[in-house]
N, C-alpha and C positions, 0 to 999 in steps of 0.2 A: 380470193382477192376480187376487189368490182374497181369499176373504174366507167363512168359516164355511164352506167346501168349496166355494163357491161361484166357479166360473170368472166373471171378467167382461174383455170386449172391453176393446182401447185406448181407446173414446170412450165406457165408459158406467162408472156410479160405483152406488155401492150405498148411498149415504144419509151414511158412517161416511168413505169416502175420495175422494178427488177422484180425476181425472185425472193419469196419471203424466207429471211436466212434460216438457216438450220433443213429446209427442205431438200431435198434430191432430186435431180432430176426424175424424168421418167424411163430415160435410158438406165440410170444407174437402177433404178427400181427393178426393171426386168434382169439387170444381169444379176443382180443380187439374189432375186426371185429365183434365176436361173442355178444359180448355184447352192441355193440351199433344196431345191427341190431334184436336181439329177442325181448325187449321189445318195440322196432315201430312193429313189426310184428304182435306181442301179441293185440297192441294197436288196429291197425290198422284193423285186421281180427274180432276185436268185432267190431269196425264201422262199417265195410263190410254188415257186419251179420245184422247190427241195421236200416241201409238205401238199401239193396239190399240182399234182403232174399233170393228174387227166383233166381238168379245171379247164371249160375252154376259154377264150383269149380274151373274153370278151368280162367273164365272170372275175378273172386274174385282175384283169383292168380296175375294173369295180372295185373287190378289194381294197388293189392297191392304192386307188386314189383318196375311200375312205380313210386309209393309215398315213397317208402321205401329207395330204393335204393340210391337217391340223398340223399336224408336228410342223411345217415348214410354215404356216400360217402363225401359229403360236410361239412358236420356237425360236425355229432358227431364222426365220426372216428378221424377226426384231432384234437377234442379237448380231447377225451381220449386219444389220442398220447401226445398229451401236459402235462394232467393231469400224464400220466406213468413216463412221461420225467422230469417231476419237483420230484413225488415221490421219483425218482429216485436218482436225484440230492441229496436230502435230505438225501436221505438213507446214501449217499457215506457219504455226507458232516461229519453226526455223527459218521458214521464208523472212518472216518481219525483224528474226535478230540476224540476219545477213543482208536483208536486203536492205 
């Protein structure tokens, strides 16, 4: 979004406009991030552990972030954006036939 030349992010507003709809915050962005990336991590660092024992912490690391990172990048981030973006939907939906 610009505004008087002025660049602004998807989650931040300039007094005059809101948020462009369907965007998320950037909090929602991190927990979402967050949550599709800890349990690959979780997953992934007991496999680690189970096939490459002596592997030191550093190389483990490595690995895991190469396998981690697409899957939650490609994957699962966009389908819990999805999954947010429908709840979401829902939420309003019953809000406006109640409210």
């Amino acid at each position: 979004m610009e505004h008087n030349g002025r660049a602004f992010a998807a989650d931040e507003t300039d007094g005059h406009h809101h948020r462009t709809a369907g965007l998320v915050s950037v909090h929602v962005r991190a927990a979402i991030t967050w949550l599709a990336i800890f349990p690959l991590a979780a997953i992934g660092m007991n496999l680690i552990a189970a096939f490459a024992p002596g592997w030191p912490p550093v190389l483990r690391a490595f690995v895991l972030t190469l396998i981690v990172v697409p899957i939650a990048v490609y994957f699962a981030v966009p389908r819990l954006l999805l999954l947010q973006g429908l709840i979401r939907g829902w939420v309003r939906g019953r809000a406006g036939r109640h409210g």
